[in-house]
TIKOL-477509 format. One line per 10 residues: number of its first residue (from 0); their letters; for each residue x, z, y of N, C-alpha, C, O. Coordinates in pm, 1 decimal, always signed. Example, Ala and Ser with C-alpha at 12.3 -4.5 7.8 and 13.67 -1.06 7.14 Angstrom:
0> as> +1319.0:+780.0:-569.0:+1230.0:+780.0:-450.0:+1320.0:+780.0:-330.0:+1423.6:+846.5:-331.9  +1285.0:+708.0:-225.0:+1367.0:+714.0:-106.0:+1290.0:+787.0:+3.0:+1340.9:+803.9:+113.8
***
This chain:
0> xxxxxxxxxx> -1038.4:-684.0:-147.2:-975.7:-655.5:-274.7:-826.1:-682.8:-261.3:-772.5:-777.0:-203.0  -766.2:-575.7:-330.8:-613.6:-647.4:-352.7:-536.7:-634.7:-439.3:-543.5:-526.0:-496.8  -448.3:-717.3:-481.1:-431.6:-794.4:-618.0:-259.4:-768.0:-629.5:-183.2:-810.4:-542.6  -217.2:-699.6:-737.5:-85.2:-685.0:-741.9:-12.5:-764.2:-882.2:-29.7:-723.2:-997.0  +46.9:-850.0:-856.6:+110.4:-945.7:-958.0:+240.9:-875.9:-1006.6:+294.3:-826.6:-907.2  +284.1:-861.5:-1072.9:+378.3:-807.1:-1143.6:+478.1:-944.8:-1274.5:+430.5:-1040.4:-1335.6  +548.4:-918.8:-1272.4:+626.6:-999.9:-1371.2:+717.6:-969.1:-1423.7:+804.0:-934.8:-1343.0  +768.5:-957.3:-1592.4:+857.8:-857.0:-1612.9:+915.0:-939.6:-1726.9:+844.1:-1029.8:-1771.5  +1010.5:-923.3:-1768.3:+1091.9:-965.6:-1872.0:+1162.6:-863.8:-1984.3:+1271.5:-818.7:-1948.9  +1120.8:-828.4:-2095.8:+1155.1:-708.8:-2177.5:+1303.7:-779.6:-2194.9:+1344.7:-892.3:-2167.1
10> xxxxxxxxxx> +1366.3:-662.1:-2253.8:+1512.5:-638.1:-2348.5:+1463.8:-673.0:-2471.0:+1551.2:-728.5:-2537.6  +1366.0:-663.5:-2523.7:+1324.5:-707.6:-2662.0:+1245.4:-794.4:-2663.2:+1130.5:-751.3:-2652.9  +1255.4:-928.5:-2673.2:+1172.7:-1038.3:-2633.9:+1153.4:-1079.6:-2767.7:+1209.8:-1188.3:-2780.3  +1086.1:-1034.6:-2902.0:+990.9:-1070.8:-2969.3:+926.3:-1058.0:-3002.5:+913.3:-942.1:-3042.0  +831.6:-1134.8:-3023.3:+634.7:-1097.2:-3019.9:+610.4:-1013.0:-3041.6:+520.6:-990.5:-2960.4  +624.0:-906.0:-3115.8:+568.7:-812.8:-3182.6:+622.2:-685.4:-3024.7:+549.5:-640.2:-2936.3  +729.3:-670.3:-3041.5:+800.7:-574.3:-2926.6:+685.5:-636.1:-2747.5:+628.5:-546.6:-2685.2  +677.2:-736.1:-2713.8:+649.5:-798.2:-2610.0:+499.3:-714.5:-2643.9:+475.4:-621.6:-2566.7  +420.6:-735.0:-2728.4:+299.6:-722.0:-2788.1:+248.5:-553.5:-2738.2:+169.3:-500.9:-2659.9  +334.7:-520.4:-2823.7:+356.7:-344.5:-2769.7:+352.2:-291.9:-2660.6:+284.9:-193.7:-2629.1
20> xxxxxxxxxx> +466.6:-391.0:-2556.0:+499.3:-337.2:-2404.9:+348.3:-370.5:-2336.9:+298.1:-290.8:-2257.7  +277.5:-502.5:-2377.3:+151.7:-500.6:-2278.0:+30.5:-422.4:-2341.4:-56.7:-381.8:-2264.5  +20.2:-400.3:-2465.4:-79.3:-281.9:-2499.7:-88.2:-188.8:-2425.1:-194.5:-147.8:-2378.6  +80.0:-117.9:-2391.8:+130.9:-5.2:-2350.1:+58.8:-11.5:-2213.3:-40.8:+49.8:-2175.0  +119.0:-82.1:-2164.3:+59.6:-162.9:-2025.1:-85.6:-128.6:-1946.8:-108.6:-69.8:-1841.2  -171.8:-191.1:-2045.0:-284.9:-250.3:-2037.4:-388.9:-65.2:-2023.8:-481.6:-16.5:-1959.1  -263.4:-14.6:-2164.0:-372.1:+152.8:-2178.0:-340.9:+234.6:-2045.9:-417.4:+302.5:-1977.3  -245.7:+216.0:-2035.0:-207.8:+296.0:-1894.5:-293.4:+230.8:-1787.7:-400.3:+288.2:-1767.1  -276.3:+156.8:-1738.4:-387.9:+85.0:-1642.4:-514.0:+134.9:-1664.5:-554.8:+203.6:-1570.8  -613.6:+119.3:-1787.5:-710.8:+119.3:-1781.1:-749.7:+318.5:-1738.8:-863.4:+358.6:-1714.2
30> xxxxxxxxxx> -670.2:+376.3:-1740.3:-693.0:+516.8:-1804.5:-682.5:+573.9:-1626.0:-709.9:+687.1:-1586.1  -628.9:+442.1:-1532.6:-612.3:+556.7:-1352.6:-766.1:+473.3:-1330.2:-814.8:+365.0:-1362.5  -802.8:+582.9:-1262.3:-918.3:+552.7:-1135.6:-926.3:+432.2:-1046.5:-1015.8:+353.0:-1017.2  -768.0:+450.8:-1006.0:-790.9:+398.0:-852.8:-771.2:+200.2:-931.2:-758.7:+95.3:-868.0  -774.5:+213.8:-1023.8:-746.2:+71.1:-1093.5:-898.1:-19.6:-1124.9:-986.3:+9.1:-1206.0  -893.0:-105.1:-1055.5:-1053.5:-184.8:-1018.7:-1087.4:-250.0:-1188.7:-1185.1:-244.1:-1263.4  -889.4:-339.2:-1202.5:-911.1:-388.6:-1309.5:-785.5:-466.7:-1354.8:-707.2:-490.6:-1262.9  -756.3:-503.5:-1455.4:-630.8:-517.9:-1503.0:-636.1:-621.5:-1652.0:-722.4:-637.3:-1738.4  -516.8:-671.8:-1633.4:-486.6:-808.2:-1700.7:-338.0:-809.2:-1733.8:-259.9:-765.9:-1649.1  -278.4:-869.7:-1886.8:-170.6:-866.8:-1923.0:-136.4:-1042.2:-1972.2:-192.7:-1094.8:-2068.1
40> xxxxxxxxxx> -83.9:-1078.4:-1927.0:-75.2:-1211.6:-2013.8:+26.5:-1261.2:-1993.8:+87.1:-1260.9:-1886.6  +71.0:-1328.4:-2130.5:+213.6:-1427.3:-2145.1:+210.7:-1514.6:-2093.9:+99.7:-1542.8:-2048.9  +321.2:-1610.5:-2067.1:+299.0:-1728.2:-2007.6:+292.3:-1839.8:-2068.6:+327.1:-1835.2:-2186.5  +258.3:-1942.4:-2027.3:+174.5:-2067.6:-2041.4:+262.4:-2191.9:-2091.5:+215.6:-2252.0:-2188.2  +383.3:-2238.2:-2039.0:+451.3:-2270.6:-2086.5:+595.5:-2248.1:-2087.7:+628.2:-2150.4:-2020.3  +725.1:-2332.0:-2165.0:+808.8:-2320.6:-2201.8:+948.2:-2279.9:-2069.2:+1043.8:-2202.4:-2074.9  +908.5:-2356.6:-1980.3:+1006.3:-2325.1:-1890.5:+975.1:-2163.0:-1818.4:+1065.5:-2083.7:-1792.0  +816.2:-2135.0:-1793.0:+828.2:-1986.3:-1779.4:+821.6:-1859.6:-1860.8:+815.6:-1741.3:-1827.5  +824.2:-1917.9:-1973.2:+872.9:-1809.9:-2116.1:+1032.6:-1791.5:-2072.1:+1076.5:-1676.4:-2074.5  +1126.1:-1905.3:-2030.0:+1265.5:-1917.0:-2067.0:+1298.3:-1781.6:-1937.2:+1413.0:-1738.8:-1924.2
50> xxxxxxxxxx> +1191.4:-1731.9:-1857.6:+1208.2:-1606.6:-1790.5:+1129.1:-1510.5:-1789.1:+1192.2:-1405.2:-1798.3  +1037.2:-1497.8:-1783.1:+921.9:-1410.2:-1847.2:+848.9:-1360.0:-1973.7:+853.6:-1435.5:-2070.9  +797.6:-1270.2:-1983.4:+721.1:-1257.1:-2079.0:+600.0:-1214.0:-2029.5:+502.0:-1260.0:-2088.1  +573.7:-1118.5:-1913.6:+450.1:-1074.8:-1892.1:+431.5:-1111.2:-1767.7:+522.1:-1136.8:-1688.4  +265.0:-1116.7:-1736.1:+241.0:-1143.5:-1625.3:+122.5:-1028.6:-1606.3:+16.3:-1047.1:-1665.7  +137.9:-920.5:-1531.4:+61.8:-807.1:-1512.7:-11.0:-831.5:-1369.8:+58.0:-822.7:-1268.2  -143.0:-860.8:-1360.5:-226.1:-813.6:-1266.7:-300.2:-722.5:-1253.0:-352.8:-696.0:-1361.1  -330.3:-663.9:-1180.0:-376.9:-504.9:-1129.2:-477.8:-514.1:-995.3:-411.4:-522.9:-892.0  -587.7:-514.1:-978.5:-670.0:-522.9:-880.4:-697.2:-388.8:-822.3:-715.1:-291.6:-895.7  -701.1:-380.3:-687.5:-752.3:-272.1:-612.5:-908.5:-297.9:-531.7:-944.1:-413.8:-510.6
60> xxxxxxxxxx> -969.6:-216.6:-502.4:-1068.3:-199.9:-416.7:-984.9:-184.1:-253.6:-1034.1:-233.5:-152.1  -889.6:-128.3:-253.9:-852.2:-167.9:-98.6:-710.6:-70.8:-97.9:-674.2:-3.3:-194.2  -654.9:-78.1:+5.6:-488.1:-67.5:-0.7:-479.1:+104.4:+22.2:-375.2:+168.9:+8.0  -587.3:+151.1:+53.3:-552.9:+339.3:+20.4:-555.0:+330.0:-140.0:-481.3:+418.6:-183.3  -611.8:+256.0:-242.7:-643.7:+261.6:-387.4:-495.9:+189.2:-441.5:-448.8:+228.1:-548.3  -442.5:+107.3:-380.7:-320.2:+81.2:-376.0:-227.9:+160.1:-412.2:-166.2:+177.3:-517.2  -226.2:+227.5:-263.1:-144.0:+349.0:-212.8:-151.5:+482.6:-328.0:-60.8:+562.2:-352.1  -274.0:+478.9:-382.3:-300.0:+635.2:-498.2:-221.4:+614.6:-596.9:-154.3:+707.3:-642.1  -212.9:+438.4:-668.8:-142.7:+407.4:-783.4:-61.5:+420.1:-760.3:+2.3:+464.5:-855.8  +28.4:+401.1:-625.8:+197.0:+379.9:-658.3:+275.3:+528.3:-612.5:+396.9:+539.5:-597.0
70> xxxxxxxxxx> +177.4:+634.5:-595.9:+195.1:+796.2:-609.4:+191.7:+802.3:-728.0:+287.4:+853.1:-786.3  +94.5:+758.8:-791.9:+40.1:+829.7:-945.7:+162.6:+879.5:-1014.4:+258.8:+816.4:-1057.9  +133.9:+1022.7:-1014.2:+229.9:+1074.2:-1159.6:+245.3:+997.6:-1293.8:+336.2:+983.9:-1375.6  +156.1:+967.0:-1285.2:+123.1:+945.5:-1408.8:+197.1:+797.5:-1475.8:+271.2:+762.8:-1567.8  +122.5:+741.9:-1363.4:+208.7:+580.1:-1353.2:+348.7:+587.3:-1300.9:+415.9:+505.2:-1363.3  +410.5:+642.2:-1225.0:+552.5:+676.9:-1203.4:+615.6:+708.4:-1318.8:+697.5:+624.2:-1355.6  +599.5:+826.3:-1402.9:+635.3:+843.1:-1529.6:+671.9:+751.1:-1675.9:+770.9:+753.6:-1749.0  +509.0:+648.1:-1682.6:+516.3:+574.8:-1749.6:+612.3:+422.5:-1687.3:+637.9:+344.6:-1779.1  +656.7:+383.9:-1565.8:+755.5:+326.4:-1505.3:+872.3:+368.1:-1539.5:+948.8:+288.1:-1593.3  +911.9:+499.4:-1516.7:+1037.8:+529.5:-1546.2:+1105.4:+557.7:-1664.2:+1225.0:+534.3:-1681.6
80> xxxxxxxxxx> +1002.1:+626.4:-1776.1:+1004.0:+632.2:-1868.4:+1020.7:+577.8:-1970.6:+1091.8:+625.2:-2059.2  +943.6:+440.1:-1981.8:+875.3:+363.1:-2068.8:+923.1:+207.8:-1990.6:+991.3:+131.3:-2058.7  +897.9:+180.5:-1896.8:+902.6:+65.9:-1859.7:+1003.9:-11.1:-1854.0:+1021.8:-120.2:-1908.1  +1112.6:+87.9:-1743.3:+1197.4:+51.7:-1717.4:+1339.4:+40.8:-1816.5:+1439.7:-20.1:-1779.2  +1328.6:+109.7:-1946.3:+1416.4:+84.2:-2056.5:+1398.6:-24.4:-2094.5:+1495.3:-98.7:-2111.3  +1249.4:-73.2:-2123.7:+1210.7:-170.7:-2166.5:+1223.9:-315.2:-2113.4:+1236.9:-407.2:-2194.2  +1220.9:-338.7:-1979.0:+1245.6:-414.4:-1906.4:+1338.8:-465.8:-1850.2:+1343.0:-388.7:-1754.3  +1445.5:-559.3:-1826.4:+1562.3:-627.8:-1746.9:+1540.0:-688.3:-1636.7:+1603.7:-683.9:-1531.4  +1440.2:-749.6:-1665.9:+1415.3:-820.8:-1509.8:+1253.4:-771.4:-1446.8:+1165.0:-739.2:-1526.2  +1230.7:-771.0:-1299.0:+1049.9:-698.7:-1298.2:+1082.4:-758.1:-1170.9:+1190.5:-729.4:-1119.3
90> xxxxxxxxx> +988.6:-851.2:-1103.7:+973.0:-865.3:-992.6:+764.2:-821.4:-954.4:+682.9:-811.9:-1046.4  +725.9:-802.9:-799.4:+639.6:-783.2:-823.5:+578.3:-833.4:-629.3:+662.1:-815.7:-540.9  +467.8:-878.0:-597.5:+397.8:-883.3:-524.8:+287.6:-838.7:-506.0:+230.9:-803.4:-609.4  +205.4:-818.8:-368.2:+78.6:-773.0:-317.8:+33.7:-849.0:-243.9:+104.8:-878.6:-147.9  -103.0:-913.7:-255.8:-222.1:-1008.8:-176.9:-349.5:-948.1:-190.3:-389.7:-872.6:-278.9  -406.7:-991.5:-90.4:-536.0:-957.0:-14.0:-593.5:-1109.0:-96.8:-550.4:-1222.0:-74.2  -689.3:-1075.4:-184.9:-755.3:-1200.5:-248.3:-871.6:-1211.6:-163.2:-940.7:-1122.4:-114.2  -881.9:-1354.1:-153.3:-1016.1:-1384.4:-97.0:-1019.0:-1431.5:+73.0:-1092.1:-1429.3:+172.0  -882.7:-1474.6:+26.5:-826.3:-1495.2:+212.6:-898.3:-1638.8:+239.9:-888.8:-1692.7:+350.1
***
């Protein structure tokens, strides 16, 4: 399995706006194939609110299912489109869970 962590920080950092961006999030995810399974969540406490707002995980079945998402039209679109207005800061990693 492999596991893509994502972390993003909106331009509009209040609840309601933050609220929106991971709905947004969450529908897009659920709606590709190659997506095993997917998770949106704020953070936990105060010092990683003072940089974050979302914490996006995204599971694969294996790194060609990987590879389909980060082609996806679909998901490219909603990145460039949607995301990236929305967002100031996005860092993101990939692990092989279960090491």
């Amino acid at each position: 399995m492999i596991e893509r962590v994502i972390l993003l920080r909106c331009t509009e950092r209040s609840q309601a706006s933050v609220a929106e961006v991971a709905e947004r999030i969450l529908g897009l995810l659920r709606g590709l194939p190659e997506v095993a399974s997917a998770a949106v969540d704020r953070p936990g406490d105060p010092a990683t609110q003072a940089e974050w707002d979302l914490r996006v995980t995204v599971r694969f079945a294996d790194e060609a299912a990987l590879a389909t998402y980060a082609e996806d039209p679909v998901h490219s679109a909603f990145v460039a489109s949607y995301l990236f207005p929305r967002t100031d800061a996005r860092k993101a990693w990939t692990f092989r869970t279960g090491a």
